[in-house]
C-alpha positions, 0 to 999 in steps of 0.5 A: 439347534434353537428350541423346538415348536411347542407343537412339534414337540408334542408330536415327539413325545406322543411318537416315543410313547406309541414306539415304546408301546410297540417295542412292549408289545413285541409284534413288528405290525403293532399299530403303535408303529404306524401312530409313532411313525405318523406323529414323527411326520407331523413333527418333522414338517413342522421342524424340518431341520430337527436331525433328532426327530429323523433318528427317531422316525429312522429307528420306527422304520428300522423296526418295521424292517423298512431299511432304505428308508432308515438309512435315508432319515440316518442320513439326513440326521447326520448331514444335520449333526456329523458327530451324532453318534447314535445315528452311527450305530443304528446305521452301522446295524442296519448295514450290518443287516443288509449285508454291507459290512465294510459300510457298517464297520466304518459307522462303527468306527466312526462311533469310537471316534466320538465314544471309545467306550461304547460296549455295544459298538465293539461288539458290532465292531467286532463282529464286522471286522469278522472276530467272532468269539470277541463279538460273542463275548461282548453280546453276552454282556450286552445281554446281561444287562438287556436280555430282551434286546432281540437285535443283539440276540440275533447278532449273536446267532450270526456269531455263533453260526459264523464260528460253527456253532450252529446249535447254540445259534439255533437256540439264540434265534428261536429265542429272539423269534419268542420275544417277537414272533415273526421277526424277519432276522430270526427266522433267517437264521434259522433257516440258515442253520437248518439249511447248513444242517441239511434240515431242507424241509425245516429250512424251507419253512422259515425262509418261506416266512421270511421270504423278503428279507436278506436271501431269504428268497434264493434260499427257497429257490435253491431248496426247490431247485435242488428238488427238481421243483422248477415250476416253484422255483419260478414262482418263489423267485417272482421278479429277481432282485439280485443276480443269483436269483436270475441265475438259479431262475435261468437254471430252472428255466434251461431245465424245462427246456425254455431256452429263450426265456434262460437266455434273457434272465442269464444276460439280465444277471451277467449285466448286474454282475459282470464279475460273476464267473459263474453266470457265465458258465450257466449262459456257456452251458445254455449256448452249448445246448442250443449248439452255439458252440462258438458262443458258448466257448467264448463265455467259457473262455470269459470265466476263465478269465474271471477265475482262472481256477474255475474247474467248470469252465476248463470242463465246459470248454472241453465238450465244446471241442470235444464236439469241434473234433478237437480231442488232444486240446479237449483233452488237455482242458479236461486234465486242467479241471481234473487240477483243479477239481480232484473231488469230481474226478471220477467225472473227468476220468469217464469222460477222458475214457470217452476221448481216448475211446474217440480217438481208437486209443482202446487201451487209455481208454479201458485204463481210465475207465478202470481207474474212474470206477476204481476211486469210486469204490474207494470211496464207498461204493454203495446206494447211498453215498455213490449215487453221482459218481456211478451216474457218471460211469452210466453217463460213460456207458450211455455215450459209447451205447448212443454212438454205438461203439464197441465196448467188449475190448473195454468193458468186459474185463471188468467182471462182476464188478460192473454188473454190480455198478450197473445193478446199483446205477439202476436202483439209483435212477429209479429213485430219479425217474430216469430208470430207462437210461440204465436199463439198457446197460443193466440188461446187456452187463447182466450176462457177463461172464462172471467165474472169469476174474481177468480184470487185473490182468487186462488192466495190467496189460493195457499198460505195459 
């Protein structure tokens, strides 16, 4: 382009020494940001056809994490110069930061084309294209030569988080978060280490600070889903941006019984992703409860074919007609989820014991039951690890208590060993606050005759 005004050009000048005051002075709400980023808008409105005036208001704004506004200005840049190849890089991060790696690896490649030797590029290049160890080593370098660079030191962390190195990626993004502190990506990571380390409380701290940046906010809300925190939940969340926070807004809200204002954010997350077979198990499960047993079978069905192998669904349509008296086909679609998700079979197999108990078909019944708590105890039957695989038995023994059903023919066969399940099922939901929902089942398998061991032979019998 021709020579720049005079003035404009002074402006420029003074908004790269203010940026690189910002950048020494290591804080993301510098002033020296906002003077850089002035001085810029001054330059700009006396040049606005300068495309390196709005690379460098872009790199101002990428700095104070405003990154749609970066990626306008990097646009503007190269719709001004298509072979600007610093604005492909710096657009190729801030996708990158954003989520959108496909965008980014093709700013990338895009920089090679004009620049094969880029060393930064095919870090980043790497990174994207999901070859972490190679992005690794070209951040190491990288770093050598620039140990300051926190942009580069928290990509690192991603890589190593992604190679399950989780340590070592805990190391880079405390490091990135001392050269600036609070910096929105460290803390991220940070959180996300914790959180894939099941360090819940330490987790919830840094996505707390960084609550407005990348998922930070899901993750908050999940960590006080998970803890039963409902009310905080809808407090975190706020107005949702994404689908999955409606849809873990909407989980919360089901749970504290608002029905009506579950329904209106599900449907909000199903129109911002149709795609998301999850969505509509949770609209399914809230249709279920409210007794839309057409409705909700409908949207199990429409999760189905959004996901064929999403056991949930096969599970929701089963108690649906389960309900609907359809027990043979209930049973049926709870022996496809049983396939496709062995981890909760114990679940299945309690209920499948139900349906045969249903159906006056005793004997399957006790055989499934039998087999239900036999893989519980396999796997460890105990306080600690069995906590959800014995609710499910206690879920089993609810259903026949409710319905009043006779249970001596099922039950009592199993001896001691019951009266341990139930002892543990009531340590358990003690610790829930749902102690009443055992208690029942505590005190009538207490007096079981316990010198008998004639539960083999009952198992045995049944399947001769």
């Amino acid at each position: 382009m021709s020579k720049r005004n005079p003035n404009a050009e002074q402006y420029v000048e003074q908004g790269k020494s203010s940026y690189i005051l910002a950048k020494q002075s290591h804080g993301k709400y510098s002033y020296h940001y906002q003077n850089a980023l002035n001085q810029f808008n001054a330059a700009i409105s006396i040049e606005p056809l300068d495309e390196e005036i709005y690379y460098l208001r872009a790199n101002v704004l990428v700095a104070l994490e405003r990154f749609k506004e970066a990626l306008e200005d990097l646009d503007k840049t190269l719709k001004l110069n298509s072979q600007y190849e610093k604005a492909y890089y710096v657009k190729g991060v801030v996708l990158s930061k954003l989520g959108e790696q496909e965008k980014a690896a093709e700013c990338f490649s895009k920089v090679l084309e004009i620049n094969p030797d880029n060393a930064d590029v095919k870090g980043m290049f790497a990174y994207n294209s999901g070859n972490y160890q190679e992005s690794v080593e070209y951040f190491s370098k990288i770093l050598t030569q620039y140990p300051q660079d926190v942009d580069i030191i928290c990509y690192m962390g991603n890589a190593l988080y992604n190679l399950g190195k989780y340590q070592e990626a805990l190391e880079q993004f405390s490091n990135a978060e001392k050269i600036i502190p609070n910096l929105s990506t460290a803390l991220y990571g940070q959180g996300l280490v914790n959180y894939k380390l099941k360090n819940y409380n330490s987790a919830y701290t840094f996505f707390s600070k960084s609550i407005n940046f990348g998922d930070s906010k899901y993750y908050a809300a999940k960590i006080a889903y998970d803890l039963h925190a409902d009310e905080e939940v809808i407090r975190i969340l706020g107005e949702c941006s994404t689908s999955k926070e409606y849809n873990i807004k909407g989980l919360s809200l089901y749970r504290l019984k608002n029905y009506w204002g579950a329904a209106s954010v599900f449907e909000k997350a199903m129109q911002m992703d149709q795609d998301n077979a999850e969505l509509y198990i949770s609209y399914a499960n809230l249709l279920f409860e409210v007794n839309d047993l057409e409705g909700a079978l409908s949207y199990y069905d429409r999760a189905k074919l959004i996901d064929e192998g999403m056991a949930k669904a096969y599970y929701g349509k089963y108690k649906v007609l389960s309900v609907l008296w359809k027990k043979k086909e209930a049973i049926e679609s709870l022996d496809k989820a049983i396939e496709l998700d062995p981890d909760n079979i114990v679940l299945y197999l309690c209920e499948k014991s139900s349906e045969y108990m249903a159906l006056g078909e005793n004997k399957e019944a006790a055989y499934y039951l039998n087999k239900a708590y036999d893989i519980a105890k396999d796997r460890g039957l105990n306080v600690k690890t069995s906590n959800e695989e014995m609710t499910h038995i206690n879920d089993l023994l609810a259903y026949y208590k409710l319905e009043n059903r006779v249970l001596d023919n099922i039950i009592t066969p199993l001896t001691i060993e019951v009266k341990e399940i139930v002892g543990i099922l009531k340590h358990n939901m003690f610790q829930n606050d749902e102690v009443n929902t055992c208690s029942w089942a505590y005190e009538d398998y207490s007096k079981l005759d316990t010198t008998c061991d004639a539960r083999t032979i009952f198992y045995e019998n049944s399947h001769d």
